[in-house]
Steps between C-alpha positions, in 0.01 A plus 500: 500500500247711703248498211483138475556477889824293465771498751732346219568476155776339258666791333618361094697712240415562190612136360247339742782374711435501859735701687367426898205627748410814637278485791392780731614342818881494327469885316418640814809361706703623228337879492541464874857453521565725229626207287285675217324828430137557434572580073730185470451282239291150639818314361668640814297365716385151413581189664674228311439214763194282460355184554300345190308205412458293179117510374509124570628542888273370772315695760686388749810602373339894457378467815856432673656801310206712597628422830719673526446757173252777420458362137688229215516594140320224266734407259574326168787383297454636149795477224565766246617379183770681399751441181730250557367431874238441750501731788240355831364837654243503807151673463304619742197403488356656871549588823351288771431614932377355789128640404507385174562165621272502777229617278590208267499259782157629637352539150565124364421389857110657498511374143537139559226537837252624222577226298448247774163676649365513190544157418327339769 
């Protein structure tokens, strides 16, 4: 997390299966109130409530869960074909914060002003 200068990351087991988030913010209320200890395993300490969005979902819906979140999980329905039965899993595919959106926003919106200055 501090290399890559991330205040969260989705923690998966060894199956790829995505078990929930750990996020500095949440790790240090729990070291803080002695809810965990500084050589606990991450699985101790990782939260398993999240908001997510579909890779189709609008902007608009992000935005309003960025509202009131610090980040969504970008997810996708994948099945596993197993014998004898189908099983649906969800993948994620990203996380997604306030900045990251903003810089989206403010990125497509110089974008399309370079497309119209340059056309005239």
């Amino acid at each position: 997390m501090k290399q890559k200068n991330y205040t969260e990351v989705p923690i998966i087991d060894a199956n790829n299966t995505f078990l929930g988030m750990a996020s500095i913010p949440y790790i240090m209320n729990m070291l803080m109130t002695c809810k965990v200890k500084q050589n606990d395993l991450i699985t101790e300490a990782i939260q398993m409530q999240y908001r997510s969005v579909a890779l189709n979902s609008s902007l608009g819906l992000l935005s309003r869960i960025l509202e009131t979140e610090p980040y969504a999980l970008v997810v996708q329905d994948e099945a596993c074909l197993r014998p004898n039965a189908v099983i649906k899993k969800e993948s994620v595919k990203g996380i997604i914060t306030t900045v990251d959106l903003l810089n989206y926003i403010t990125t497509m919106a110089s974008e399309k002003s370079n497309q119209v200055n340059g056309s005239i």
